[in-house]
C-alpha positions in Angstrom: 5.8 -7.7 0.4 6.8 -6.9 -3.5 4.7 -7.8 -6.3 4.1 -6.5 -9.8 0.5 -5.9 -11.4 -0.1 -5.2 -15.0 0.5 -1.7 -16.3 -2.8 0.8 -15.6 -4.5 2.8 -18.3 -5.7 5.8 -15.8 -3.3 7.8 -13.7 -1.8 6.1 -10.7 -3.9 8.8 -8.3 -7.2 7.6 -9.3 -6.3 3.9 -9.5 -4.8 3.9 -5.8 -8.2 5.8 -4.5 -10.4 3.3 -6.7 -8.5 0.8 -4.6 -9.5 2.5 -1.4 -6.1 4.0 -0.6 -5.1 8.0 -0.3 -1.9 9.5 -0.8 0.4 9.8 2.3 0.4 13.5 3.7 4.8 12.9 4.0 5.5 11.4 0.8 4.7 9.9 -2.3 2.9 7.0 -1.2 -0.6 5.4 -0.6 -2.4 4.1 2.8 -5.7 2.7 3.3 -6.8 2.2 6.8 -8.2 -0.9 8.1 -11.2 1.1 10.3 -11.9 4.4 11.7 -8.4 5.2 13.5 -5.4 6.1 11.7 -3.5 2.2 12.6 -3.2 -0.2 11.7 -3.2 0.5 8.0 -2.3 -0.3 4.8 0.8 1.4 3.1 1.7 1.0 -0.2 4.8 2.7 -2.1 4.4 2.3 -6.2 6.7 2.3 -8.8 6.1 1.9 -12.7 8.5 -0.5 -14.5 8.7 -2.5 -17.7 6.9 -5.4 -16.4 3.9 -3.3 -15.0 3.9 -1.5 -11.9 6.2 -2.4 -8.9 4.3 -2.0 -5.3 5.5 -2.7 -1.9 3.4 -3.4 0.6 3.3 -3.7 3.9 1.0 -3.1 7.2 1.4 -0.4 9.4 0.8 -1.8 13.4 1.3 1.5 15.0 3.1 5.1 14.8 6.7 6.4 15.4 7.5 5.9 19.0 9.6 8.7 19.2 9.6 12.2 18.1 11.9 12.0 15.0 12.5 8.9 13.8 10.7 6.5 11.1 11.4 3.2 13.0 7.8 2.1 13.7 5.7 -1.4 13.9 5.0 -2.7 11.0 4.5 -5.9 8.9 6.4 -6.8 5.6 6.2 -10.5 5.1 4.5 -13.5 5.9 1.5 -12.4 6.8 -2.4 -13.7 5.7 -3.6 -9.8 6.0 -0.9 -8.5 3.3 -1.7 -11.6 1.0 -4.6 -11.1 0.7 -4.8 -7.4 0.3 -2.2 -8.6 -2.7 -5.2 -10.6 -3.9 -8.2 -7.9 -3.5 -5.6 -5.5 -5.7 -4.7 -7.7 -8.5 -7.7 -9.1 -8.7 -9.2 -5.2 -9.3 -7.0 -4.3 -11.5 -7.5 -7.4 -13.8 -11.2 -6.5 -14.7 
C-alpha cells in the first residue's frame, strides 16, 4: 500500500520511532511489530519526494521460508489492518 504524508520537520529516524517503528537490521527500512514476537509486523520503506514523503507499506505474516531467499508472507493491499495503520500515521504526523 503507497501513500504520501506531508513533508517532516525532524529527521526521518526520530519520526519513524515516534511512530513506534525501528529501523530494519538488513536495510534501510522501518518495522513495528504488532506484539511481543518478531511477526506479524509492520514494514515500512520511506522515500522523500516533492509532494511529501513517499511510504510503502505493507504487513509482514511470517519469515523467509527458506534459507536465502526474500519471498515471504506478506500483505500489500486490501487489507483493514494496513488502512488503518495508514490512518494512525497520517493522522500523527498532521498534529
Amino acid at each position: 500500500m503507497k501513500f504520501v504524508f506531508p513533508k517532516i520537520v525532524e529527521n526521518k529516524l526520530t519520526t519513524m520511532r515516534r511512530l513506534g517503528y525501528h529501523p530494519h537490521p538488513k536495510n534501510e527500512s522501518f518495522i513495528r511489530r504488532l506484539g511481543s514476537n518478531q511477526f506479524p509486523r509492520f514494514h515500512i520503506y520511506t522515500k522523500d519526494t516533492d509532494q511529501g514523503m513517499e511510504a510503502a507499506l505493507h504487513l509482514d505474516q511470517k519469515g523467509v521460508c527458506y534459507h536465502g531467499q526474500t519471498a515471504h508472507s506478506g500483505d500489500y493491499e486490501d487489507n483493514q489492518a494496513l488502512d488503518q495503520e495508514k490512518q494512525r500515521i497520517i493522522n500523527f504526523l498532521s498534529k
